[in-house]
C-alpha positions in Angstrom: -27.7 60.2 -66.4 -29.0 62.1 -63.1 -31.5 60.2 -60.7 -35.2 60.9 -61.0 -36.2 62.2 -57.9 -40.4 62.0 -57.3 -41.2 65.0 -54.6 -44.9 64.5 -53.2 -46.2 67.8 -52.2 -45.3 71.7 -53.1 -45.1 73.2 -49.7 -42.2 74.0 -47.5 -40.7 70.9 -47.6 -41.2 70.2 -51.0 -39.4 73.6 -52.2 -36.9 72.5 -49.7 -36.6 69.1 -51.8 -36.2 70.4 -55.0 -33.6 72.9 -54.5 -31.6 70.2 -52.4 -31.9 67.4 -55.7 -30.7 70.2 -57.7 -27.9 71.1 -55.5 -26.7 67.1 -55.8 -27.3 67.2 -59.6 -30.4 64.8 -59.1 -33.6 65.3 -61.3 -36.7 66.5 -59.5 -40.6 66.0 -60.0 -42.8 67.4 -58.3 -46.6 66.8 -57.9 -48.9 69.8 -56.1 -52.2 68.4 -55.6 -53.4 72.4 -55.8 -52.9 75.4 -57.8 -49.5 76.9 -56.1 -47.0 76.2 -54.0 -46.7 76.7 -50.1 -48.7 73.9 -49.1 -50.2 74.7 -45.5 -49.4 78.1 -46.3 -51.4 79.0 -49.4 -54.7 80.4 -47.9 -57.9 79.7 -49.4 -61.3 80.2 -48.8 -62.6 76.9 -49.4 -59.6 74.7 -48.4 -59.0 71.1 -50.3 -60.1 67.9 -49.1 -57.7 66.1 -46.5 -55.5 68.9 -46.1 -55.3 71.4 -43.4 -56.2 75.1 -44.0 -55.3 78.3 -42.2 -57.6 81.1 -41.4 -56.7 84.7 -42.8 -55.5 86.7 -39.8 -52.9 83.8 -39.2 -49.0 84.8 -38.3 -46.5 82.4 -37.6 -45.2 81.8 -34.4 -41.4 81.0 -35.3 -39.3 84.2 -36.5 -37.9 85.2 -39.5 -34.2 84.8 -38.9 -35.1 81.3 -37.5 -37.1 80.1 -40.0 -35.7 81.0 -43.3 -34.0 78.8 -45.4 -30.1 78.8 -44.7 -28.8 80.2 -48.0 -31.5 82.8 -48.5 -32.2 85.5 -45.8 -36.0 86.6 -45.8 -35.8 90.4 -46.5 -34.4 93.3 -44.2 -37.7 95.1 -44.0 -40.2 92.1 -43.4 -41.8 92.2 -39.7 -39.9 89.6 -37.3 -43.3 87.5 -37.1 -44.7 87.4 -40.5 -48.4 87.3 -41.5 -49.2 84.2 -43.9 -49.3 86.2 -46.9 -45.6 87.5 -46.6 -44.3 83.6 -45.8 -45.8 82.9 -49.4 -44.4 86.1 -51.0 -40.9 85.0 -49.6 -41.6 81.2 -50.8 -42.3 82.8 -54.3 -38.9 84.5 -54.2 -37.5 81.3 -53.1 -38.9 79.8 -55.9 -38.3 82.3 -58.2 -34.4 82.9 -57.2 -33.4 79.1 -57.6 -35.7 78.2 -60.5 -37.9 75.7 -58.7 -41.2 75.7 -60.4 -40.1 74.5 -63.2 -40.1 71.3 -61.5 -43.3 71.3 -60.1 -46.6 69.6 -61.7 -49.0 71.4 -60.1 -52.8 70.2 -60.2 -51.4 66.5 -60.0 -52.6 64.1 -57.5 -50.1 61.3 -56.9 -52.6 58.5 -56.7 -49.9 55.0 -56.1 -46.3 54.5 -55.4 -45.4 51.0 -55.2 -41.9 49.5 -55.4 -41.4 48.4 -59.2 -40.6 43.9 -59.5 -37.6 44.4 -59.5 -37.3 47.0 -56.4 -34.5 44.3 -54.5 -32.3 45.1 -57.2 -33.0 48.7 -58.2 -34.7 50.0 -55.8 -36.5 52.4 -58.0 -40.5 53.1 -57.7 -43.5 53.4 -59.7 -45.4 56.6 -59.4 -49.2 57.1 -60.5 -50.6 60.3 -60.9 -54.0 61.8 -61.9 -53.9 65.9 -63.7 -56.7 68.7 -63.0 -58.2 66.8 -66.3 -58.6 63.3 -65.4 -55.6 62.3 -66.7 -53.4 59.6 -65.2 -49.7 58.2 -66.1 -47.2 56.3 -64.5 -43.3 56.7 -64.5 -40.4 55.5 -63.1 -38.1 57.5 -60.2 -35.1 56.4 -58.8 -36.3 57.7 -55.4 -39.4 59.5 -53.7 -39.5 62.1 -50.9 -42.7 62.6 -49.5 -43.4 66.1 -48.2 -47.2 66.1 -47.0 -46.5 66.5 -44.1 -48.7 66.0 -40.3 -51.4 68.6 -40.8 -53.3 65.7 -43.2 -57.0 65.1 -41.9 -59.1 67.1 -39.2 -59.1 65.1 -36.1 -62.7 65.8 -35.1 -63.4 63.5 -31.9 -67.2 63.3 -32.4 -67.2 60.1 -29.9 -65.8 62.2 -27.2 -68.6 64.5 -27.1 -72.4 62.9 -26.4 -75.2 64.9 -27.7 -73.0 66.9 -30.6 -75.4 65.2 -33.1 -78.2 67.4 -31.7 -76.5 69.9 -31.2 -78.9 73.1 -32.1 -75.9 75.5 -33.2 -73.2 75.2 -35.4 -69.6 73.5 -35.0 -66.7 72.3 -37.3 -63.0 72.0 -37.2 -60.3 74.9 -36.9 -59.5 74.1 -40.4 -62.5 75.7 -41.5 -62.8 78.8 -39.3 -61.5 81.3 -41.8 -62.2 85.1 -40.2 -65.0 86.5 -36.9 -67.2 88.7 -39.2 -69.6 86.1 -39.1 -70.0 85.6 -35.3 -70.6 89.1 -34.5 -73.0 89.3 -30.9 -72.6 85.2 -30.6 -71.7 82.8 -27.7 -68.9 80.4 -29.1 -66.9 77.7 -27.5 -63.6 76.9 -28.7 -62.1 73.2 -27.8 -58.4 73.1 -27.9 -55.7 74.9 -26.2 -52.9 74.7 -29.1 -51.6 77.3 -31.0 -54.6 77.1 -33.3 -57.2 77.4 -30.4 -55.6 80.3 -28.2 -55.5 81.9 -31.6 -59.0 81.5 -32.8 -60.6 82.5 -29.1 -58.8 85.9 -29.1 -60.0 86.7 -32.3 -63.4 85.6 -32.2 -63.7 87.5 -28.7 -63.4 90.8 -30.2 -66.6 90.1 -32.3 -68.7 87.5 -30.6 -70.4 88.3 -27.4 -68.7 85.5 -25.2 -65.8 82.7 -25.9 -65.7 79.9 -23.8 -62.0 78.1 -24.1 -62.2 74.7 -23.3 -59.6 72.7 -22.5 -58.7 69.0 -21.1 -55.1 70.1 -19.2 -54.7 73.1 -19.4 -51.1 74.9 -21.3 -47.9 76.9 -20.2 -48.4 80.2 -22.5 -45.4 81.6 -24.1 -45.5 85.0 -26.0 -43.6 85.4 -29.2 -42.1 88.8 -27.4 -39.0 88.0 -25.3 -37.0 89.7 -22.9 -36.7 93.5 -24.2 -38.8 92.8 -27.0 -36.3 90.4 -29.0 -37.9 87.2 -30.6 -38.5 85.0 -27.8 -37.1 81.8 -29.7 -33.9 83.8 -30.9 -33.3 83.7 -27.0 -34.3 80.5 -26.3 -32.5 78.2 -29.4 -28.8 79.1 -28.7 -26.2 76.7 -28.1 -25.2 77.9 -24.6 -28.6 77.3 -23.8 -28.8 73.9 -24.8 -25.6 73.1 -23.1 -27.0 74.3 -19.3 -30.0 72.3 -19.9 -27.6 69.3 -20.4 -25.9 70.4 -17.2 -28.6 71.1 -14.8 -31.6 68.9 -13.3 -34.4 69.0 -15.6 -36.5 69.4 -12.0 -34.7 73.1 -12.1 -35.0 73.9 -16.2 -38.8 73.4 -15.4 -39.4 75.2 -12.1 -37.4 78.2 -14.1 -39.0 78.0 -17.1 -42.5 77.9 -15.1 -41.0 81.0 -12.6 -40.3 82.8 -15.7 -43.8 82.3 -17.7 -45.4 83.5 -14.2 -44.3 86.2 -13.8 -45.7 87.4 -16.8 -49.3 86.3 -15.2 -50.1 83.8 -13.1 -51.4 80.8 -14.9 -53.2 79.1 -11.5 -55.1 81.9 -11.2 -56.4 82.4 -14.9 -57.2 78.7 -14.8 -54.7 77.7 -17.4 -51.8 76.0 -15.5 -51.6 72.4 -16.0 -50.6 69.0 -14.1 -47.2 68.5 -16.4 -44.2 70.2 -16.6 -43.6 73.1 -18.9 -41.3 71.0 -21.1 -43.7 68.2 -20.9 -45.8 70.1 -23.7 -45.5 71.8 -27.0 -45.3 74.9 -26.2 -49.0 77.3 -26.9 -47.7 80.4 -28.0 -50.2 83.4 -27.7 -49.6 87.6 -26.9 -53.1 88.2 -26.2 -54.9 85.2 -24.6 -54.0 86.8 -21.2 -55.4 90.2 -21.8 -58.9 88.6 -23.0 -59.4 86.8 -20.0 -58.4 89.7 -17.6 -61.0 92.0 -19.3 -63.4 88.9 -20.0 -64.4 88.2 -23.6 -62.3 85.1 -23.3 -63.4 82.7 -20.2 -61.5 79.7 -19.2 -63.3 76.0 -19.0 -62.7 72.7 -18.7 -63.2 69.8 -20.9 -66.2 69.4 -22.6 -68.8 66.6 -20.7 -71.6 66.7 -23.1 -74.1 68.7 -25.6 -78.0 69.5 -24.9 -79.5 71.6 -27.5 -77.8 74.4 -27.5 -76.1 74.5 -24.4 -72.4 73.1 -23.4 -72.1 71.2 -20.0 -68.3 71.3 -19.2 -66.4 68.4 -16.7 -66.9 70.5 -13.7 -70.6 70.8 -14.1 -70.9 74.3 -15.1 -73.5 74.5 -17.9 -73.4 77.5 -20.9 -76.4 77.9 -22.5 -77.5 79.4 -26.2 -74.4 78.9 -27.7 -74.4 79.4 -31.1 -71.0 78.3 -32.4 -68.6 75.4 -31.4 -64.6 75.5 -32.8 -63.3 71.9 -32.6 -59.4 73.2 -32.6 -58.3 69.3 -31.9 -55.6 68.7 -34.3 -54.8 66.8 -37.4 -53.7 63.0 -38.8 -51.6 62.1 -41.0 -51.4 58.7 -43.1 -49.8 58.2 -46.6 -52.5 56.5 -48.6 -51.1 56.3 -52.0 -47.8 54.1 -50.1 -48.7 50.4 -49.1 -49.3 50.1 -45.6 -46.4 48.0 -45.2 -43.8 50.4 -46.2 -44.8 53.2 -43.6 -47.3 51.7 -41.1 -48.9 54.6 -38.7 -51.3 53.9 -35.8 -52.4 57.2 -33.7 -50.0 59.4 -35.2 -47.2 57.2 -34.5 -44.6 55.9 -36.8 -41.1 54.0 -36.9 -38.8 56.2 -39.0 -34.8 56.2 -38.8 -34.1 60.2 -37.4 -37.7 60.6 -38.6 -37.1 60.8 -41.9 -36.2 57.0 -43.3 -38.9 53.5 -43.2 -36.4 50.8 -41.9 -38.0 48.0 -43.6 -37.1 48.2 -47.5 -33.4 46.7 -49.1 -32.6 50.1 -50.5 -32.9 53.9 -49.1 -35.1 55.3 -51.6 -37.3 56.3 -49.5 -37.5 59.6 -47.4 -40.5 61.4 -45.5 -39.2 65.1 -44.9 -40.7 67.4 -42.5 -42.9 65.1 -40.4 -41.6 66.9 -37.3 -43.2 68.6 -34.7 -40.4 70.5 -33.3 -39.3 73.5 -30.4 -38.6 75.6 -33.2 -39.2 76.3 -37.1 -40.4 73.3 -39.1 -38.5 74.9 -42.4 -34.8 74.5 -41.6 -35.3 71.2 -40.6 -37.2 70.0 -43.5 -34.0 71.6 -45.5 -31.7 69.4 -43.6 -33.4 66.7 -43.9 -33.3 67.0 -47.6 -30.0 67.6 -47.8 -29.2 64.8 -45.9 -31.7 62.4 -48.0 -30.3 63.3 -51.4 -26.8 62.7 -50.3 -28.2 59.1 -49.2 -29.5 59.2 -52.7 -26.4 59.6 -54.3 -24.5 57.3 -52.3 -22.4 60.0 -50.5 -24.2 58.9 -46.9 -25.1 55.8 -45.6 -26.9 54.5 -43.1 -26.4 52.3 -40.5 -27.7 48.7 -40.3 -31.3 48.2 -39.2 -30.2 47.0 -35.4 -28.8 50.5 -35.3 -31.2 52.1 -36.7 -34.2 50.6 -34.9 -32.1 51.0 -31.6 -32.4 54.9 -32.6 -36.1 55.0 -33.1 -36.6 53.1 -29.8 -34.2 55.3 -27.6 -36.0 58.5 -28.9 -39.8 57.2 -28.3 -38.6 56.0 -24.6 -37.4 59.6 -24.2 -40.3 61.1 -25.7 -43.0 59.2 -23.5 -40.6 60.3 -20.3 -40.4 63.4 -20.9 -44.0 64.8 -22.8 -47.4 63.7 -21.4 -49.2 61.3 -23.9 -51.3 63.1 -27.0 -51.1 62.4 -30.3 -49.4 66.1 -30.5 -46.2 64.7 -28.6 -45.4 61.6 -30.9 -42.5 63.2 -33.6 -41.3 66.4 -31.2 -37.7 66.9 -31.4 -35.4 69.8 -29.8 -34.5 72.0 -32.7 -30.4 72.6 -31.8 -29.8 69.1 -30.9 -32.0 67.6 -34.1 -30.7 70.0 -36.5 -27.0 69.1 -34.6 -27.2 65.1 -35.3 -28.5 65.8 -39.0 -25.8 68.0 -39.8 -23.7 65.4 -38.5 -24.8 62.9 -40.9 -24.1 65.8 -44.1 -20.9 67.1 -42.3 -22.3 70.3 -41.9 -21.6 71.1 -38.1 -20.5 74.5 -37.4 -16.5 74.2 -37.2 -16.6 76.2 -33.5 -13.3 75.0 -32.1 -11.4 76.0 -35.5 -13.2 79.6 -35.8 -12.6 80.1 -32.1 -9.2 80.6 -33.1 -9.6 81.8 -36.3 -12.4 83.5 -36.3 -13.4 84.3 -32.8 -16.2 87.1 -33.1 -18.1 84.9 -35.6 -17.6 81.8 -33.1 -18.8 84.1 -30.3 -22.1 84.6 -32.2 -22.3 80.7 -32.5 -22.4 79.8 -29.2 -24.1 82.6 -27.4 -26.3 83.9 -30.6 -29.4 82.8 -31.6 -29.0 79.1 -33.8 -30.4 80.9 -37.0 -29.6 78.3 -40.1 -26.7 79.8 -41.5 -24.8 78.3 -39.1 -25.2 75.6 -41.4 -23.8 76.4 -44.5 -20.3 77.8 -42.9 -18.3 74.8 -44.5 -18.7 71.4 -45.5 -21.6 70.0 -48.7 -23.5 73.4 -49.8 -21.3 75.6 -48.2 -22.2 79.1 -49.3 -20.4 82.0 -49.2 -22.7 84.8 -47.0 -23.0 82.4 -44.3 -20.3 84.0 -42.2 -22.0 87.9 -43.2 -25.9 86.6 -42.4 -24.7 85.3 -39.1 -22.9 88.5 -37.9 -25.7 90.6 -39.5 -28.8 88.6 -38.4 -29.6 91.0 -35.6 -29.8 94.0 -37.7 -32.4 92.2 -39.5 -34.3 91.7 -36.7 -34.1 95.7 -35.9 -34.6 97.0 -39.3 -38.7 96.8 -39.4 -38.9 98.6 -36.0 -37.2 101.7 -37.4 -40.1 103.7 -38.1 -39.2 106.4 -35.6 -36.5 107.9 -34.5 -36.1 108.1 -30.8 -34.6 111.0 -29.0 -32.1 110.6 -25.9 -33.0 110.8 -22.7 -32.3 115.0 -21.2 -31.1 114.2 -18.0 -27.2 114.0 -17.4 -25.8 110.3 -17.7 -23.9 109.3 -15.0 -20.6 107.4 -14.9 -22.6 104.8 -13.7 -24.8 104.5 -16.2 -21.5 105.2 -19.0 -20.2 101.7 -17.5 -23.3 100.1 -17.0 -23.7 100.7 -21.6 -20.4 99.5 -21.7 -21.5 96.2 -20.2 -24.3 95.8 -22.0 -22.5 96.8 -25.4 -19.6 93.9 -24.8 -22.3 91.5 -24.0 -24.3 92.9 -27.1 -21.5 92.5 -29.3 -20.5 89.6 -29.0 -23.3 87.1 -27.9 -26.9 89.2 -27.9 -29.3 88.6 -25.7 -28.9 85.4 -23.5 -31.7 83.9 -21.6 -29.6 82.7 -19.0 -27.5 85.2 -18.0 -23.7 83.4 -17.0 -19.8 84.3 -16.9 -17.8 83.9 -20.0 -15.2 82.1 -17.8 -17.8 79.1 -16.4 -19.2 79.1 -19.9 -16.1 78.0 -21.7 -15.2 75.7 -18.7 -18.4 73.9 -18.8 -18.5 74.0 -22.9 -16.2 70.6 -22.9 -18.8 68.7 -20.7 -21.9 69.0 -23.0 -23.0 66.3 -24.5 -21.7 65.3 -27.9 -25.5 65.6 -29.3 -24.4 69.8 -29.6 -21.9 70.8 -31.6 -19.6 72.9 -29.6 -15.9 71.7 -30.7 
């Protein structure tokens, strides 16, 4: 009889989930507190208690080749960055294709899950949920993944800002900013500097009359257009990459990185740069923000010192007055109230949790959280792996490693993540996305065979290490192997061309010059057969250097 498999939450980790227990032959249940499934991604006008909620304009910052799921492509013709509405059409053809909602009990609010008496022995769990209609049962599961993910409940720091209580105009979290309409002709401040802050001000600046972004640092900007106009993160997550920044002094990786994100403008001078390092932050990724401070609807501050009616003093003693709206764009919480607070204790965002998916405190692993991540890279891949991973655990297939292990893990990665990311709530489950994905796979036997296919199959082990890190790499051999992998690799950049081709172009008249005949010829080998490359190096010191990463990327 095939394990009952309890999956908390319909969203991209929880499709992830239930395809993944299917895959193993387990037996999944689902419970979706709302109507349909996409979790964060659903839009909705009045958004659900305790959960976060997007606003309508909203497009995702992570492209479509890097995000998908690693045995189904997102379609040819969808734009690279996709607006909210297209990620929930291609989750419904997820869904659709593997047969998923079958499994899902939607309107369901899992209420209590408890280990049963006899959890020492079985390890299994009681679950209690409550329907749409009031209705509440209990049952039994052999093992619970809980996909609900960080974006739980609106961090709205009321203590941090005197006088809001009397404040004469309106405020409210990001959560429930939905579209500008409404703020036609008014003077709004926006607190926050994430992605959901830089987003908000350069949309409310092209109806209100002034936006004031605050901010208590300051951010590095990235754009989601790279070099040429590629995808900036399908330059920036490829192995070679990952390999030089093992190689080289972090001082250097940041004093690049920061070269390279000022010459695009000069964040000093547009009052964004901050104390830290570049890679000291999650990146803020915004195309615009720059434009609307050069021609002014969006104007640069610094933290927020107090309220007085209705105008804003700010830290440096600058003082805004009639402002009509305030945008508290200061994050999110996450707890898991329906587990005892033994079983997954968290305290300002942090929490103990083996590779950040397993509690290290319970006699069996029947237990997994999936896609509590914040990483430098798309969230939906890794919730996948993660879930592959956890049902193999499931099944007996993995195991783990004794708690000293185990907690020796969890230590070594918070001691690296307090030396490397200043302290915010924000920076307390980051990961890199190759080297994350890379120690997962490990633990499913999943790695991309690259020393093998570099004899056997050299173009597609070319692609590997110089490409983009799309997820297909994933599913070349080992558990789940499928069958396009090798074709969506060597195809994923025609994918990424195949929404721009709405005209067609016509060649330069002038005569080319033998020059210019080599110079295509260049740029064609390096085309072929690695793509664009952010760091720019010689074949020859590549492959000499490949052997001295560090095992945590899988080159051979």
């Amino acid at each position: 009889m095939a394990k009952r498999v309890a999956v908390i939450g319909g969203g991209t980790s929880g499709l992830a989930c239930i395809k993944c227990c299917l895959d193993e032959g387990l037996e999944p249940v689902c419970f979706e507190t709302s109507d349909d499934i996409g979790g964060l991604w659903s839009f909705k006008e009045n958004p659900d208690p305790d959960r976060a909620s997007i606003y309508h304009s909203l497009i995702i910052n992570t492209s479509k080749e890097m995000m998908c799921f690693s045995d189904f492509p997102i379609p040819a013709h969808f734009p690279n960055y996709m607006h909210n509405s297209l990620i929930m059409d291609y989750f419904h053809m997820y869904a659709d294709h593997f047969q998923l909602k079958r499994h899902i009990c939607f309107q369901t609010k899992v209420l209590h899950v408890t280990p049963r008496p006899d959890f020492p022995h079985s390890g299994q769990w009681d679950v209690e949920t409550e329907s749409k209609d009031g209705r509440r049962e209990k049952q039994v599961f052999d093992a619970v993944m809980v996909c609900t993910g960080h974006h739980c409940h609106p961090n709205l720091p009321l203590q941090d800002f005197p006088g809001i209580d009397s404040f004469k105009g309106k405020f409210f979290h990001s959560r429930d900013y939905k579209n500008p309409e409404e703020w036609r002709g008014k003077r709004v401040v926006v607190i926050g500097i994430g992605n959901s802050g830089g987003d908000i001000a350069v949309e409310l600046s092209r109806m209100a009359k002034q936006v004031y972004l605050s901010t208590r640092r300051g951010s590095w900007i990235l754009n989601r257009v790279g070099d040429k106009g590629v995808p900036i993160d399908m330059l920036f997550n490829n192995r070679m990459n990952v390999c030089l920044s093992q190689l080289l002094p972090v001082g250097f990786i940041n004093h690049f990185g920061e070269k390279q994100l000022n010459k695009r403008f000069n964040h000093k001078l547009y009052g964004l740069q901050p104390a830290h390092r570049v890679f000291s932050q999650h990146p803020t990724i915004n195309d615009d923000l720059p434009n609307r401070i050069l021609s002014g609807p969006v104007s640069v501050k610094p933290n927020v010192k107090e309220f007085r009616g209705s105008s804003v003093v700010f830290e440096d003693g600058t003082v805004e007055d009639d402002i009509d709206l305030v945008v508290c764009a200061t994050g999110y919480t996450f707890s898991f109230p329906f587990l005892p607070s033994h079983v997954i204790p968290v305290s300002k965002n942090k929490v103990s949790l083996y590779k950040y998916v397993y509690p290290t405190g319970l006699e069996h692993t029947t237990l997994a959280v999936i896609g509590l991540i914040q990483p430098l890279g798309a969230i939906m891949p890794i919730s996948e792996m993660q879930a592959r991973w956890a049902t193999r655990v499931f099944k007996g297939l993995c195991k783990l490693p004794p708690m000293s292990a185990m907690m020796k893990d969890i230590n070594a990665k918070e001691e690296a993540m307090a030396k490397r990311y200043v302290a915010a709530q924000r920076h307390t489950i980051q990961v890199d996305y190759i080297p994350y994905m890379d120690e997962l796979a490990k633990q499913v036997g999943v790695c991309p065979p690259i020393l093998k296919l570099l004899l056997t199959d050299p173009r597609l082990a070319l692609n590997i290490i110089f490409g983009p890190c799309t997820p297909y790499q994933f599913r070349l051999h080992g558990p789940g192997q499928w069958d396009g992998a090798r074709q969506a690799i060597l195809t994923q950049w025609d994918r990424v061309t195949e929404p721009l081709k709405t005209r067609c172009t016509p060649e330069p008249q002038s005569q080319r010059s033998s020059h210019s005949l080599i110079v295509d010829f260049h740029d064609c080998f390096l085309t072929h057969f690695s793509r664009p490359l952010h760091f720019k190096v010689h074949y020859k010191s590549c492959f000499n250097n490949l052997v001295s990463c560090s095992t945590e990327v899988c080159l051979f």
